[in-house]
C-alpha positions in Angstrom: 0.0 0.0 0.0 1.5 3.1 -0.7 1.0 6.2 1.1 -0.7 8.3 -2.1 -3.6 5.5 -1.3 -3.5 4.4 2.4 -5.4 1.7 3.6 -9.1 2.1 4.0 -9.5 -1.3 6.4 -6.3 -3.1 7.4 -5.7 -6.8 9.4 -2.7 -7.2 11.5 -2.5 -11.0 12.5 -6.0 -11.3 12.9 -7.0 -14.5 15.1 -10.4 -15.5 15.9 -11.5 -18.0 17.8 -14.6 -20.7 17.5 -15.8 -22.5 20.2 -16.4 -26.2 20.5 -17.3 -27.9 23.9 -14.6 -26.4 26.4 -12.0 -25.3 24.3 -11.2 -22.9 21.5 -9.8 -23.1 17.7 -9.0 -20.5 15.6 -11.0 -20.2 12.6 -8.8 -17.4 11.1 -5.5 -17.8 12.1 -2.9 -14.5 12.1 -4.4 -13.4 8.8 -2.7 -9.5 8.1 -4.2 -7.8 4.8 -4.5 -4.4 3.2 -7.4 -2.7 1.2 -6.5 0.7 0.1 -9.8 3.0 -0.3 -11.4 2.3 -4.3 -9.3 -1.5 -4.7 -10.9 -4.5 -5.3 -9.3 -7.7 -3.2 -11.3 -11.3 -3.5 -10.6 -13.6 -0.9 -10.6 -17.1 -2.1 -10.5 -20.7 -0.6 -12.9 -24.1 -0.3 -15.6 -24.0 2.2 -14.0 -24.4 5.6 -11.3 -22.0 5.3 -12.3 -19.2 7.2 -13.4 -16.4 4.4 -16.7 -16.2 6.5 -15.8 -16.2 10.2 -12.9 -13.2 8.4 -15.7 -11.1 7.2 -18.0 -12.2 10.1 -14.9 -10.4 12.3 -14.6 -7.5 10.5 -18.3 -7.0 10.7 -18.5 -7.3 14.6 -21.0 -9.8 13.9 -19.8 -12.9 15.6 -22.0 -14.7 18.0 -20.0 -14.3 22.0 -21.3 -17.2 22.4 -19.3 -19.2 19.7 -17.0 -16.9 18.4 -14.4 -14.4 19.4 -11.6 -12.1 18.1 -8.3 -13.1 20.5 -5.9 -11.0 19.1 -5.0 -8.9 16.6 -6.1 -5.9 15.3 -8.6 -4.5 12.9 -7.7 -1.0 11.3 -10.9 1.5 9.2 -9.1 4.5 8.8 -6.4 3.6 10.8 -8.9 3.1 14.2 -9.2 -0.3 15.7 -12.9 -1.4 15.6 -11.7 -5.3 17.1 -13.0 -4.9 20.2 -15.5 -1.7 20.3 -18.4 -1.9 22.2 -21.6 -3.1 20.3 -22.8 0.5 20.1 -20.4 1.9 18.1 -20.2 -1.3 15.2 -23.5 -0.1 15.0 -23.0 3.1 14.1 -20.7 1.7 11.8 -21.9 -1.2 10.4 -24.2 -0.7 6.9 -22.6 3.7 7.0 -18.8 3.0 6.7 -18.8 -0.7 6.1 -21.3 -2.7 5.0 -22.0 -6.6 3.4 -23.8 -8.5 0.9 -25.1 -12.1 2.4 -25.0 -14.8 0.3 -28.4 -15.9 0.7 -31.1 -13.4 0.8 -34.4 -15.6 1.6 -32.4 -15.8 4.9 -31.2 -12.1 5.3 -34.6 -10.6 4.3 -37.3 -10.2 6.6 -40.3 -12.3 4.7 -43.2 -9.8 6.7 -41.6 -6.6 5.7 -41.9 -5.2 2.2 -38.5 -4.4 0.1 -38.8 -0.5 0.4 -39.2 -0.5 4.3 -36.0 -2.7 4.7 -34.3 -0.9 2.4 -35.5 2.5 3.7 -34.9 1.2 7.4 -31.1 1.5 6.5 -31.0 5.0 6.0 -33.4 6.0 8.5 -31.4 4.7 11.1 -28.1 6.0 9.6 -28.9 9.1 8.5 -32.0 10.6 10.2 -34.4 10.7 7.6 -38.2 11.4 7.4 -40.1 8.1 6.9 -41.4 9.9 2.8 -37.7 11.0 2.3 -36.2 7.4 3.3 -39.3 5.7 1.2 -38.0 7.4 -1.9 -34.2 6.7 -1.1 -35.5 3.2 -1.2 -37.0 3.3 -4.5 -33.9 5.2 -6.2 -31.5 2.5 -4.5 -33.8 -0.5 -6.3 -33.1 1.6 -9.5 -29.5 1.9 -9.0 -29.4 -2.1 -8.7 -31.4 -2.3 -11.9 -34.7 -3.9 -10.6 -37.4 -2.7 -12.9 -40.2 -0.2 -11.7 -38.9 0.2 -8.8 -41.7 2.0 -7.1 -44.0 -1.0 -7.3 -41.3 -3.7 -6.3 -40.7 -1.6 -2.9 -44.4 -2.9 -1.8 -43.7 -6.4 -2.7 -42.4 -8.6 -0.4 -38.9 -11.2 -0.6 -41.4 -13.8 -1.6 -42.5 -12.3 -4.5 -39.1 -11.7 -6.0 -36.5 -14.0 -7.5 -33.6 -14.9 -6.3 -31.7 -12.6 -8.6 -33.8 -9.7 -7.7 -34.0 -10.6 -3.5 -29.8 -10.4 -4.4 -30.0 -7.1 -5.8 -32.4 -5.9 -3.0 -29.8 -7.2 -0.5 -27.0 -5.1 -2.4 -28.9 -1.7 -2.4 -29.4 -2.6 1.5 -25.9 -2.5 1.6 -25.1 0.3 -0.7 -27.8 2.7 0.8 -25.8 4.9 2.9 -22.8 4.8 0.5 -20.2 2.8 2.7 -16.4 3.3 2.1 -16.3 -0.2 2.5 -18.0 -3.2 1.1 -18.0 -7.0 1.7 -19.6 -9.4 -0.8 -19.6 -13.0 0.8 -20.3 -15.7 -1.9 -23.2 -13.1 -3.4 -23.9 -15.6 -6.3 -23.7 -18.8 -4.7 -27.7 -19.3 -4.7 -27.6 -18.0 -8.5 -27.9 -19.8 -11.5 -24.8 -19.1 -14.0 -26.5 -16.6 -15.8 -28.2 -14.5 -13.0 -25.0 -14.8 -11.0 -22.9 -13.3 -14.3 -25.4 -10.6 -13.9 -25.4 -9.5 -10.0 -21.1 -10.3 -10.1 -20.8 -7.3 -13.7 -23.6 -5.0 -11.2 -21.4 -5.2 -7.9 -18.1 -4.9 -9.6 -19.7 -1.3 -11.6 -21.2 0.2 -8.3 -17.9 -0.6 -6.5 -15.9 1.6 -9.6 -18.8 4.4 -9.9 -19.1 4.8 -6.4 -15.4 4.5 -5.5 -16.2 1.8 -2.4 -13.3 -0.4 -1.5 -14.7 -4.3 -2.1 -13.6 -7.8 -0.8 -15.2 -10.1 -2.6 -15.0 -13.5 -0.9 -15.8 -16.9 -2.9 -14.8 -21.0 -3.4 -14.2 -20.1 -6.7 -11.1 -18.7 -8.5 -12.9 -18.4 -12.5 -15.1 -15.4 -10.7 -12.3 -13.4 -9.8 -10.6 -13.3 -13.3 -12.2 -10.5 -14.5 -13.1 -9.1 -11.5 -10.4 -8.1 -9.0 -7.3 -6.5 -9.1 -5.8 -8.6 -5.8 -6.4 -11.8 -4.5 -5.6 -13.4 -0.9 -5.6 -17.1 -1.0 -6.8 -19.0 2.6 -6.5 -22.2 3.8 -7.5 -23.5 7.1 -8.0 -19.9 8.1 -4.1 -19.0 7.2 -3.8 -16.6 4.4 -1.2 -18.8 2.4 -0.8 -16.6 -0.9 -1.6 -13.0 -2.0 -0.5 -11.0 -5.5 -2.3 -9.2 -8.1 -4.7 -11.4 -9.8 -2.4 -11.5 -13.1 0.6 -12.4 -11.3 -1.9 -14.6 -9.4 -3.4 -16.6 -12.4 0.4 -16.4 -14.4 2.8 -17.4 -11.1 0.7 -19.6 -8.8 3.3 -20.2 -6.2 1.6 -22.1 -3.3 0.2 -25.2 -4.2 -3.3 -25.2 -3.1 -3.6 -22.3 -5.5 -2.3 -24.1 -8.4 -4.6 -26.9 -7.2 -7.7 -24.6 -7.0 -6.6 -23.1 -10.7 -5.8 -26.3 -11.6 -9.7 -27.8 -11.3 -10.9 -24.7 -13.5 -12.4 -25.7 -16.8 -10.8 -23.1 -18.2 -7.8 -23.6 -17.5 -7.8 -27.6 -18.2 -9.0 -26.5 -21.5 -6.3 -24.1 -22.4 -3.7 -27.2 -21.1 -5.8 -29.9 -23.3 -6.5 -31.9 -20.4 -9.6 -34.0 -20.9 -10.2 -34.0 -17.4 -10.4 -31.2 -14.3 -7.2 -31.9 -12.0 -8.4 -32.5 -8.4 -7.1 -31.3 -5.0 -7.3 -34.7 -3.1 -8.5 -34.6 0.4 -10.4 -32.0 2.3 -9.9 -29.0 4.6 -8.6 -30.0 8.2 -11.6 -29.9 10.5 -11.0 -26.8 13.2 -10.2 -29.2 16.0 -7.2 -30.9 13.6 -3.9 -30.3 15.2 -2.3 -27.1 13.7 1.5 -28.0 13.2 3.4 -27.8 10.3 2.1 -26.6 6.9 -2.0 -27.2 7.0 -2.0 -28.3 3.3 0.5 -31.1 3.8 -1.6 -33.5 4.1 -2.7 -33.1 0.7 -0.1 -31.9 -1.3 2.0 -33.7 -4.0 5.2 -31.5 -3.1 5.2 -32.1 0.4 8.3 -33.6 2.6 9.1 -34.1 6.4 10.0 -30.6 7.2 6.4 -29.3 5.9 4.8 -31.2 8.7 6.8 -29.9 11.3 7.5 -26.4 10.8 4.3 -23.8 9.8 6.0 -21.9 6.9 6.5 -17.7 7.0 4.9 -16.2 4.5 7.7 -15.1 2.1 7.8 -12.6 -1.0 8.8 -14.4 -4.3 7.7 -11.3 -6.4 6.6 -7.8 -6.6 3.6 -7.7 -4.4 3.5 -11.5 -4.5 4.0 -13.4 -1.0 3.2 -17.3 0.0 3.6 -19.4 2.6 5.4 -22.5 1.0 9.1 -24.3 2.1 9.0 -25.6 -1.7 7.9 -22.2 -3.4 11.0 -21.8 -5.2 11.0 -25.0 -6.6 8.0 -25.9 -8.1 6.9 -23.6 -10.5 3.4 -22.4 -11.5 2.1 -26.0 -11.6 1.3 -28.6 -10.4 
């Protein structure tokens, strides 16, 4: 980050903590990250790895009960929000920085019509009259492209499809203009087509509105076109980051070779006739954590990765991973 564009929202060795029986396990473990104000960063990994429970902390929205950030820090604007009183991450949460769910049947309330959810938002924000939030509402559904607007605000979730209850949840999110916006799996519910759609809407409101934008997915092909960084996370360790060029040219760690490497894409461009797999799955959250995480199921691995958790390490210009073998193995697998 440079310091013509400081950083909007920064982690410094994040580590939060879940909950199971009577002891604790980090779900993101020491993750650091920068997001300078206007850049788009996707944050990618399988299900498991702790993209969620990251923007769940960021959010303030973790459940005491189960969850809990245990150290680390958590930088908008240079303040840390970690550990402020619920109060003030209200204040903040949907003005400064905000977040599209990934499933909206279960983020929108089925007895209240679209407008007043949508018009809730800003009353509560900034103040508005009930008539001047109403129509704030109905120019937010037109900025996300729903047609006739007006009418859609008295419908309720029920009567909408999934691609429209998605681009109800974004205006939510956009309505006070936030500086910051997190998009967790947004398209997962989506069919291909609709979720081409709602990806090209997010990724124009985020340049015409000059938001900062983490975009967190399983899936590597949506960020392509999309992002101009990516962090790679596995077992809630951030385990790669670089542009998304460098990214896609020079994977260096490899579970990201892996995760490229089961594109159809990219098996296509290599005349494979079938998708390469990442054998295995994610570590559950009680595994033991020594050594590299991915060892278990990667090709490259010797002795020393199980014993020793790897630094991350810089092997380019803006390109850092957490690998013994990165120098080694190339960009594949």
């Amino acid at each position: 980050m440079t310091d013509a564009n400081p950083p909007v929202l920064a982690l410094e060795a994040l580590e939060t903590r879940v909950r199971i029986g009577r002891a604790s396990f980090p779900a993101v473990d020491g993750v650091s990250l920068e997001l300078g104000q206007g850049e788009s960063l996707a944050i990618v990994g399988e299900s498991g790895c702790g993209k969620s429970m990251l923007a769940l902390s960021v959010m303030g929205l973790l459940d005491p009960q189960v969850a809990r950030i245990v150290s680390g820090r958590i930088l908008f604007d240079g303040t840390d929000i970690a550990h402020l009183p619920q109060h003030r991450l209200r204040t903040l949460r949907g003005r400064d920085i905000s977040m599209i769910f990934q499933e909206p049947m279960s983020s929108l309330n089925p007895v209240l019509t679209i407008g007043r959810q949508v018009a809730e938002v800003v009353r509560q924000h900034e103040g508005l009259s009930p008539r001047a939030a109403r129509e704030r509402a109905v120019e937010m559904l037109s900025l996300v492209q729903i047609p006739d607007p007006r009418s859609r605000a008295a419908a309720y979730p029920h009567q909408l499809s999934g691609g429209m209850r998605q681009r109800v949840l974004i205006a939510i999110a956009l309505a006070c203009s936030p500086r910051v916006l997190l998009a967790d799996e947004p398209t997962t519910a989506l069919d291909v087509t609709v979720q081409a759609q709602i990806l090209e809407l997010i990724m124009s409101l985020q340049q015409r509105l000059g938001m900062a934008l983490v975009l967190i997915t399983h899936d590597l092909g949506v960020v392509a076109e999309t992002v101009s960084r990516v962090v790679v996370m596995y077992a809630g360790r951030k385990v790669e980051e670089a542009s998304t060029t460098d990214l896609f040219a020079r994977p260096a760690h490899p579970y990201t070779q892996g995760l490229l490497g089961s594109l159809p894409s990219r098996a296509r461009s290599e005349g494979l006739r079938r998708l390469r797999a990442i054998r295995g799955v994610v570590p559950p959250l009680t595994a033991p954590r020594q050594g590299c995480l991915f060892a278990s199921r990667c090709p490259h691995a010797v002795d020393g990765c199980r014993e020793e958790a790897p630094a991350l390490g810089r092997v380019g210009p803006g390109h850092t991973v957490a690998c013994w073998r990165a120098g080694e193995l190339g960009d594949g697998p």
